[in-house]
Each structure stands twice: as C-alpha cells, then as structure tokens.
C-alpha positions in Angstrom: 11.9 -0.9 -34.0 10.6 -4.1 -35.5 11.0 -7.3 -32.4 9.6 -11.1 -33.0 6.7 -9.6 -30.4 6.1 -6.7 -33.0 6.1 -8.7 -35.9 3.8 -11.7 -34.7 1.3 -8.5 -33.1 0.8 -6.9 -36.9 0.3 -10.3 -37.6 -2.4 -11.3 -36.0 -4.4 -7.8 -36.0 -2.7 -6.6 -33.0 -1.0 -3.3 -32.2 2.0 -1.5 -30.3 0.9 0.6 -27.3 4.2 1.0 -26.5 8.0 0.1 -26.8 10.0 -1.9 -26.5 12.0 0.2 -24.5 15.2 -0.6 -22.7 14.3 -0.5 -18.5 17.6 -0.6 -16.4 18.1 -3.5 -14.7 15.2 -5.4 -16.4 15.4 -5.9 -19.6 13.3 -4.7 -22.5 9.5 -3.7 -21.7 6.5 -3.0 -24.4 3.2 -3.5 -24.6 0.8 -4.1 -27.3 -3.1 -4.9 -27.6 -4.5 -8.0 -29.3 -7.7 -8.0 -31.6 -9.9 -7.7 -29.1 -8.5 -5.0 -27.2 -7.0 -6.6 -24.3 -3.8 -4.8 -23.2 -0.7 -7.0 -22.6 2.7 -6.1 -21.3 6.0 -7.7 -22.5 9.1 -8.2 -21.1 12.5 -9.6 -22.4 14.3 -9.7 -19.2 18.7 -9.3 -19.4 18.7 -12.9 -18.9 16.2 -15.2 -20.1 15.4 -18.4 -18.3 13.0 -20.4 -20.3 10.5 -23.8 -19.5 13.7 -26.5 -20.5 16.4 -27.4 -22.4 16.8 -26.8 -25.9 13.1 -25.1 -25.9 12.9 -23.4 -29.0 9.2 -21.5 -28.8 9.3 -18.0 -28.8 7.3 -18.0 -25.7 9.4 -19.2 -22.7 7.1 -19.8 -19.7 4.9 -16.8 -17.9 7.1 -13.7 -16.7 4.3 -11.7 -15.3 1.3 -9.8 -15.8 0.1 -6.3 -15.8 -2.9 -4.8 -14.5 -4.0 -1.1 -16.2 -5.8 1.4 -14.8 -6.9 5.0 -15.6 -4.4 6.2 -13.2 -1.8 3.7 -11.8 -1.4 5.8 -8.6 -4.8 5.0 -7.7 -4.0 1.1 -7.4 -0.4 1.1 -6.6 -0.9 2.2 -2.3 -3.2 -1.0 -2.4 -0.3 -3.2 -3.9 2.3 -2.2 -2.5 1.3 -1.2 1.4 -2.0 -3.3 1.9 -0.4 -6.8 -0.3 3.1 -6.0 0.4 4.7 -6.0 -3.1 8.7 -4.4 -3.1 8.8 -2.1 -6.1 11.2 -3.1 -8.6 10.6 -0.8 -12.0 9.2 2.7 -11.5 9.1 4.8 -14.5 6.2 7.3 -15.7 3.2 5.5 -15.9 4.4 1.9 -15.3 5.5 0.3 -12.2 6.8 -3.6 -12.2 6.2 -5.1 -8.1 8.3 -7.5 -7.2 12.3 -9.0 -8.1 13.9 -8.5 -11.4 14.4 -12.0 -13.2 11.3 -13.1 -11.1 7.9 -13.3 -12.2 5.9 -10.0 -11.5 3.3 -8.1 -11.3 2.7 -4.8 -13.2 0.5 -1.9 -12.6 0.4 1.1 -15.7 -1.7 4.1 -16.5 -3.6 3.5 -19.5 -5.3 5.6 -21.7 -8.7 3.6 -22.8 -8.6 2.7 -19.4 -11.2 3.9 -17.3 -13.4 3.4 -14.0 -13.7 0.4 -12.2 -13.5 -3.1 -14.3 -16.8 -3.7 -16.0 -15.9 -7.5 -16.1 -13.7 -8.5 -13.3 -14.3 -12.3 -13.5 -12.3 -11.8 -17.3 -9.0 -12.1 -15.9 -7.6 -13.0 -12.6 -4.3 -13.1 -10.6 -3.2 -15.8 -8.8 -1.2 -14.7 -5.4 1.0 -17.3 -3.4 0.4 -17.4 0.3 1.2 -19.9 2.9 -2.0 -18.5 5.0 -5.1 -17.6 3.0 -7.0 -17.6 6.0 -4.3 -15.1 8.4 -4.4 -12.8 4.9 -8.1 -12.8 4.7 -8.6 -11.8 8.7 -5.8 -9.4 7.8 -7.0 -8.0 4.1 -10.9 -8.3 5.7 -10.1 -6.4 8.6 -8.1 -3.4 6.4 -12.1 -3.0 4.7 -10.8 -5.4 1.7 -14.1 -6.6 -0.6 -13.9 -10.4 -0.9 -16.0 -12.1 -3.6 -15.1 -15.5 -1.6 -13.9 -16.4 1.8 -11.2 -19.0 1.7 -12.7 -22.2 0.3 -10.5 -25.7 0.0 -11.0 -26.7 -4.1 -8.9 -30.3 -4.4 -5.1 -29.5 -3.4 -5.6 -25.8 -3.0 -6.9 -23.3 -0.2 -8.2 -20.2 -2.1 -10.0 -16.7 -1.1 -11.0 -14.1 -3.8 -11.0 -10.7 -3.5 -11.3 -7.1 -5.1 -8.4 -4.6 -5.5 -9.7 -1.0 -5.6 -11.0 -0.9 -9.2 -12.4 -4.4 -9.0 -10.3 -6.2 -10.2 -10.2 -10.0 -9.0 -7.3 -11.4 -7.1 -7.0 -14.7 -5.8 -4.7 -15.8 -2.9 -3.6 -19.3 -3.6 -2.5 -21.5 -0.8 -1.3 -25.4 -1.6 -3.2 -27.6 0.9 -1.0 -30.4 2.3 -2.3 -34.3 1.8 
C-alpha cells in the first residue's frame, strides 16, 4: 500500500522495512530506513493531534521513537521493570511502552541489528523525571552503567546512562529558577 510516508521514503532513497499495518487501538504502525541506514518507526495514531491550528506539514510534532535491537526481549525486562514503562502495543517483534495517543517509546527485533551499539552517542533519548538524582541512586544501585552522574546544564538537571545494549538514555529533570 502506497502512504504519504511511503511515497516521500522512495523519494528520497529510502525504504519500507515494514507496514503500515493497522495496530488496534493505535493507529497505523511502519517502519522504513533512510539513506543511510537508520531505522525509523512510524505511527499514524486513530486520532492525530498535531503542533497548532491550521498546521498543514505532513509532519505533526514528535510521537515517539523506537529503539532496535537483535532481539527485543533482551531490552524489554530493562524498560519495562528497571525504568517502569506500562506496555501499550505488544505484537511479534515490536512492543510500543507507554499510553496510546501519548508520545512513546518503542523497542523491535531487527534483523541488521546486531550486538551492542557501536555508536551510542548517535542517538539518544530523553526521559522525564522530577528526581534525576533519587533515579540515579536507584538505577546505580540496580548495577545501571552511567556515562554521567547528574550534572545541572542551564535550566535542566541531567544524568546519562546505558540500557543493556548501550544505548544512551538521558533522564531529564527541569531545574527550578
């Protein structure tokens, strides 16, 4: 099935991995690779809630991001018991955390995918807390690898750390003035 996301991916060099496909409850879900081989997952929720009025991009705001791995299995116990994300989507190889018509985080099986993350500082995601420092004691004290204890930068409190495969997270904390 040909989709604006499709289209503008053949466009530019890029390809399908996936989809779309309908996922109950969410919405439509693909994914597709760009030129340079970066994976990227899509999602065209039921209802679309977009950055203002009369906005007539085809790109509405950020609705998530997704996170692959050789096997998701091997990430998803950290997610989802260690940081405490609900899980919302579970199909075969693909699992959205967090709220339907919320912004999320996805974890999928991949198959060029494999090992740990040869270049972790590439890409990294931004976690809301109001406590870096009670979730790094916490994170640090379950054997969590941070890169960077929690460190004020301007209006924000911010530790980094490494999920299983390396990947970077950051928890983000908005200091008061």
């Amino acid at each position: 099935m040909s989709t604006p996301q499709s289209t503008r991916a053949r466009t530019i060099g890029g390809t399908i991995l996936f989809g779309p496909e309908h996922v109950p409850g969410v919405g439509r879900l693909g994914a597709l690779q760009d030129p340079e081989g970066a994976a990227l997952a899509f999602i065209t929720p039921h209802r679309h809630v977009g950055f203002g009025k009369g906005a007539s991009s085809m790109i509405k705001g950020l609705r998530g991001a997704t996170i692959w791995s050789e096997d998701l299995y091997h990430l998803l116990p950290f997610y989802r018991d260690l940081l405490g994300f609900k899980v919302g989507v579970q199909i075969e190889g693909f699992v959205v955390l967090g709220d339907p018509g919320t912004p999320t985080l996805a974890l999928g099986t991949h198959s060029e995918v494999h090992g740990r993350n040869p270049d972790p500082a590439r890409h990294m995601v931004g976690l809301s807390t109001d406590d870096v420092d009670a979730d790094w004691k916490r994170l640090k004290g379950a054997g969590v690898e941070f890169v960077e204890d929690p460190t004020d930068y301007g209006t924000l409190r911010i530790a980094t750390l490494k999920d299983p495969e390396g990947n970077l997270l950051q928890l983000l904390q908005p200091l008061r003035s």
